[in-house]
C-alpha positions as CSV (number, residue, x, y, z in Angstrom):
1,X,120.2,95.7,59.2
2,X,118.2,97.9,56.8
3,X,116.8,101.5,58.0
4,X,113.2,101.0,58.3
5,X,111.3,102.6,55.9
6,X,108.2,105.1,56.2
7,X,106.1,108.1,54.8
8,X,106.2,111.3,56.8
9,X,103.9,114.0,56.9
10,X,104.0,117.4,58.3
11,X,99.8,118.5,58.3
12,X,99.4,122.4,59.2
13,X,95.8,121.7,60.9
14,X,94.2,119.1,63.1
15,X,91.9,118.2,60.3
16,X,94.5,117.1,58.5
17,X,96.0,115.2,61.3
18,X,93.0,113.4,61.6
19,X,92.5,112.6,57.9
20,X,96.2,111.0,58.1
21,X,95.1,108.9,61.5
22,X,92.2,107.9,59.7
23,X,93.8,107.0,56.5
24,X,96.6,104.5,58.0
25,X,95.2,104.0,61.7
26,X,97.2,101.8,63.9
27,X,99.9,101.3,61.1
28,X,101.1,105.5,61.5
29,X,102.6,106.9,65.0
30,X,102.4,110.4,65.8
31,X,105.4,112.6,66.0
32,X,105.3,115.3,68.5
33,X,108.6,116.3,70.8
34,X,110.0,112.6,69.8
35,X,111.5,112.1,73.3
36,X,110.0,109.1,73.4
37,X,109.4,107.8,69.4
38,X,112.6,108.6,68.0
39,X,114.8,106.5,70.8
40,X,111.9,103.4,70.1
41,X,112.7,103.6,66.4
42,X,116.7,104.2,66.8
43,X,116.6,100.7,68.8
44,X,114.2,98.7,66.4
45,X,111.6,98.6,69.3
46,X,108.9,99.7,67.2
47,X,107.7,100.2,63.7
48,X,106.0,102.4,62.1
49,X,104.5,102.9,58.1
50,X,103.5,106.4,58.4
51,X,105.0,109.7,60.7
52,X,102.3,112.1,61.2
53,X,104.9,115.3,62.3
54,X,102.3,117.3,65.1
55,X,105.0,120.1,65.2
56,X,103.1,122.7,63.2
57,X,99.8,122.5,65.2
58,X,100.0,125.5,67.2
59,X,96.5,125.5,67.9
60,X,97.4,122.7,70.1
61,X,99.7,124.7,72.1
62,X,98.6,126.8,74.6
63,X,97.7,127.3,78.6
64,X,94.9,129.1,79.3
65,X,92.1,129.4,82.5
66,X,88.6,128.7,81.2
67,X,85.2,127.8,82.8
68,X,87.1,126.5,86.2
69,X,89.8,124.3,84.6
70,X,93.5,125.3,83.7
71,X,93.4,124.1,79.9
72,X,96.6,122.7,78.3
73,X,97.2,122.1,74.4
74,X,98.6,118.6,74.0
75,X,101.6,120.0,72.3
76,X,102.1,122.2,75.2
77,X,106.1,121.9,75.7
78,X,107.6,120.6,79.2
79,X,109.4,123.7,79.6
80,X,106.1,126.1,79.1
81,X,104.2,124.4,82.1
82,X,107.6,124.6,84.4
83,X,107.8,128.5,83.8
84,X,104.2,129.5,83.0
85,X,102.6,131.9,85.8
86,X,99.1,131.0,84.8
87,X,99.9,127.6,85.6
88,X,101.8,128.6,89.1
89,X,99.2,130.8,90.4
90,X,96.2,128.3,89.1
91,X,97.9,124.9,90.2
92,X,101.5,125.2,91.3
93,X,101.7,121.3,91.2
94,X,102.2,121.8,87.3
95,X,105.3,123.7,87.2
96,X,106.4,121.5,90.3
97,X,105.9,118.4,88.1
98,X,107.3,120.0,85.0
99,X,110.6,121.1,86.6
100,X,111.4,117.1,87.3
101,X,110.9,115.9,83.5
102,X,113.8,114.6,82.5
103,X,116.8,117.5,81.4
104,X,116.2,120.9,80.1
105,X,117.3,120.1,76.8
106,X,114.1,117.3,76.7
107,X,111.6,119.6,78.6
108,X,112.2,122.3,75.5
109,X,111.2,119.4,73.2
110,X,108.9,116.6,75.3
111,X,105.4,117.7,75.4
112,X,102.5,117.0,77.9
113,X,100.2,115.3,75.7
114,X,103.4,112.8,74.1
115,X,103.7,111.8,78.0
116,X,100.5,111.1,78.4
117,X,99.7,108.7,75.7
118,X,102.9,107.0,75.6
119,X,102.1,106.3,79.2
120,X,105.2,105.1,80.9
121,X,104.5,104.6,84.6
122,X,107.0,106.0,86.1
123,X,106.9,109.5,83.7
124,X,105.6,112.9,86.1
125,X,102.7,113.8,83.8
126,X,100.8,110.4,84.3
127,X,100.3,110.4,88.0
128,X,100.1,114.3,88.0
129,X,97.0,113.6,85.6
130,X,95.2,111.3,88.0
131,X,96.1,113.1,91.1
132,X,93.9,116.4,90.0
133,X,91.4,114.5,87.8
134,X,92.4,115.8,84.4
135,X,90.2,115.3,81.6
136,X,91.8,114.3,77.9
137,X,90.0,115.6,75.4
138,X,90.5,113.1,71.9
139,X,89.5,113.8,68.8
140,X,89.2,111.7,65.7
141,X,87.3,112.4,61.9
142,X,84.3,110.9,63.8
143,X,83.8,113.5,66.8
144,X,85.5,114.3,70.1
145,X,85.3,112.6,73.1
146,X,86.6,113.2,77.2
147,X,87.7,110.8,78.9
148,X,89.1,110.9,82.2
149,X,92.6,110.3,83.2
150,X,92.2,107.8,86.1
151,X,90.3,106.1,83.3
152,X,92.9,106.6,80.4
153,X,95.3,104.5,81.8
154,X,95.5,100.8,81.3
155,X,98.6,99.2,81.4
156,X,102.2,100.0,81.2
157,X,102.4,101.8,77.8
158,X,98.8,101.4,77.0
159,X,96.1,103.6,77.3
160,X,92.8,104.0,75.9
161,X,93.3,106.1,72.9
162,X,92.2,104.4,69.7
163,X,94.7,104.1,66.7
164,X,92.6,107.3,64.9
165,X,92.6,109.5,67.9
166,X,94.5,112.8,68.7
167,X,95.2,113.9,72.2
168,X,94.3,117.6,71.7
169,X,93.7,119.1,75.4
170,X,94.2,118.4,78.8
171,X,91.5,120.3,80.9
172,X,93.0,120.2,85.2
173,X,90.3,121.5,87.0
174,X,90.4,124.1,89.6
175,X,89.6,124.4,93.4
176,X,87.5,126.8,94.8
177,X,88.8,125.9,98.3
178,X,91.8,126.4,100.0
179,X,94.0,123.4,98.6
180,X,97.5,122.4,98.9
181,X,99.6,120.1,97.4
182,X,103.2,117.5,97.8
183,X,105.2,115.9,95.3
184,X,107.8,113.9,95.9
185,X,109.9,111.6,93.7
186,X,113.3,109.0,93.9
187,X,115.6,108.6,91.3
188,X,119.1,107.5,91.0
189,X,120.1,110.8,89.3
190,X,118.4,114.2,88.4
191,X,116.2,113.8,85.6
192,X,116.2,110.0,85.0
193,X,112.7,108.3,85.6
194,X,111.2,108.0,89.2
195,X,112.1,104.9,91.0
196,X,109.3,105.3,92.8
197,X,107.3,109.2,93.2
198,X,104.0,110.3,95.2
199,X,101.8,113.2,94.5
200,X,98.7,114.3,96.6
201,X,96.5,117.8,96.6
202,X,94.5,118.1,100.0
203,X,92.1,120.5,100.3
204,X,91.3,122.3,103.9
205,X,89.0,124.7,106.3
206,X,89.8,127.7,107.7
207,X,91.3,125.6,110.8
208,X,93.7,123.5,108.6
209,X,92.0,120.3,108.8
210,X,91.5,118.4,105.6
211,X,88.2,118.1,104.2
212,X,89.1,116.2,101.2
213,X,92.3,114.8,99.7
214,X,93.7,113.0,96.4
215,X,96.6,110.7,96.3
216,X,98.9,108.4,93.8
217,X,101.7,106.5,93.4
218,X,103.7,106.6,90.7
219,X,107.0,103.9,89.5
220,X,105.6,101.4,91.9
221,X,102.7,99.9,89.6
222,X,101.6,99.1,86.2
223,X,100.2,102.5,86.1
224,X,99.8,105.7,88.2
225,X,97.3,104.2,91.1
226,X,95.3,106.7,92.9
227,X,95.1,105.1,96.6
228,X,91.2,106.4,97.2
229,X,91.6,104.7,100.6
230,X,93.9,107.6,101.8
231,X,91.2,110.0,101.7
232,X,89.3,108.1,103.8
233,X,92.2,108.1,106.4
234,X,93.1,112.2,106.1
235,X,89.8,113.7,106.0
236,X,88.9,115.2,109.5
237,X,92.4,115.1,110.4
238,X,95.3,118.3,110.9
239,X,98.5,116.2,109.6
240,X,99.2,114.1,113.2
241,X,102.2,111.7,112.7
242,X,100.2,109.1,113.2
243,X,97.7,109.6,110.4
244,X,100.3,110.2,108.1
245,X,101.9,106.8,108.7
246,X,98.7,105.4,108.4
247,X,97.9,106.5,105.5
248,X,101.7,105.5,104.0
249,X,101.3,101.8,104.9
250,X,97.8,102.1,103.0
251,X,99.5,103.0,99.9
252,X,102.5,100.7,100.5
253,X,100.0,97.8,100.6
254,X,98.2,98.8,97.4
255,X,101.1,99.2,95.0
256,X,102.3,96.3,93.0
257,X,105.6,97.4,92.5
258,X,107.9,96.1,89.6
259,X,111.5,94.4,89.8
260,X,114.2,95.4,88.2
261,X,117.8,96.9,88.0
262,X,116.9,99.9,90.0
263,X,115.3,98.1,92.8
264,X,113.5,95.0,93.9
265,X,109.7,94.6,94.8
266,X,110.0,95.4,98.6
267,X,112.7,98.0,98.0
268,X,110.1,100.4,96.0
269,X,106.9,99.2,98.7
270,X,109.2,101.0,101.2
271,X,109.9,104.0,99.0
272,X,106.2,104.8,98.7
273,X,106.2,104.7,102.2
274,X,108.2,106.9,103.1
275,X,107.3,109.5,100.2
276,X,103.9,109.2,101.0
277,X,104.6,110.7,104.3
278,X,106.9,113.2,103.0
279,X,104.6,114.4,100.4
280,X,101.8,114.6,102.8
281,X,103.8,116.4,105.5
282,X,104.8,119.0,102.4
283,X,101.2,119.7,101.4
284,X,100.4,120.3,105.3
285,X,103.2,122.8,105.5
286,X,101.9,125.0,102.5
């Protein structure tokens, strides 16, 4: 079989980026930490006439606290989020979240932006993204847009990012309450993909009871589902047993899990279960 062929490019600015995107649209894919790309091209599972190499943006690297959201360049590396102290002190879910992204050796390379628009269901960033509402921020020759994560989205490896679009900042915004939060994944081994994984954030009053409250499931469905029901269910509530396990068989029922190698349908329904109620009982405990 013959090597695919392709032209690279390297562009030193996001203008130029752009002006590449816009020159070969869906026809070029965009090279960033390549965790993800370079294994699809190695097998033949995609192709690609154009490489548009992000790696010299550093513009689009950064982590900084700005008009009450934590703001994070797309080319942000794994790594950076999992040891940044902005990030722990502002929303300690990040580094959390970082820290489970596959090995070190891919969390020095992956970035937070290539997660989020190659979109694979079961990845950390994804359902950390619609837990805490993130905003993308895309930009193309003809403007920027924001669109929200829970929207972003679509299907397994799909999103709504057009062919001419660059993922250039994620903006998590931040509580003014006192908030907490629980993440809790299942895989086979450290740093393969989740089986099945739940994040929440639950904000509280002074006497611990929870006055509002996010939750998601991610591995069991097409894509990271935020279970709006559960809020419903923990609002007025102090963490009883019972609410919890209320609240678990809510998002049980709501997934649509896949089958597969790892684990049947019913299998993963029973894992969000029980890691619903685990990540809810360690949000309560912060």
């Amino acid at each position: 079989m013959k090597p695919p062929k392709f032209t690279y490019a390297c562009p030193r600015t996001v203008d130029e980026a752009l002006s590449l995107l816009a020159q070969h649209g869906d026809e070029a894919k965009i090279l960033a930490g390549g965790q993800s790309l370079v294994p699809l091209l190695n097998l033949r599972m995609t192709n690609v006439s154009a490489l548009v190499d992000v790696n010299r943006l550093a513009e689009l690297s950064f982590i900084k606290r700005e008009n009450g959201t934590l703001q994070v360049g797309a080319l942000t590396r794994h790594r950076q989020l999992e040891v940044s102290e902005e990030a722990r002190i502002t929303l300690p879910l990040l580094s959390r979240a970082a820290a489970e992204v596959g090995h070190l050796a891919i969390r020095n390379r992956g970035t937070i932006g290539g997660s989020l628009v190659h979109a694979d269901p079961a990845a950390e960033w994804p359902l950390v993204a619609v837990v805490l509402d993130a905003q993308l921020v895309l930009r193309s020759q003809h403007g920027t847009r924001t669109v929200a994560a829970r929207d972003f989205f679509l299907a397994p490896l799909t999103t709504a990012i057009e062919p001419t679009e660059l993922l250039c900042e994620i903006r998590f915004p931040v509580v003014s309450h006192p908030a907490a939060w629980g993440f809790q994944e299942f895989c086979r081994r450290p740093g393969d993909f989740a089986i099945a994984a739940v994040a929440c954030q639950l904000a509280f009053d002074e006497n611990r009871t929870c006055t509002a409250a996010s939750l998601a499931v991610g591995g069991a469905h097409s894509t990271p589902l935020l279970i709006t029901e559960v809020e419903k269910v923990l609002q007025g509530t102090r963490g009883e047993e019972t609410t919890l396990q209320q609240a678990a068989e809510i998002a049980a029922a709501a997934v649509d899990p896949p089958s597969d190698v790892h684990g049947s349908s019913e299998y993963r329904r029973r894992l969000v279960k029980v890691l619903t109620v685990r990540a809810l009982k360690e949000a309560w405990g912060k």
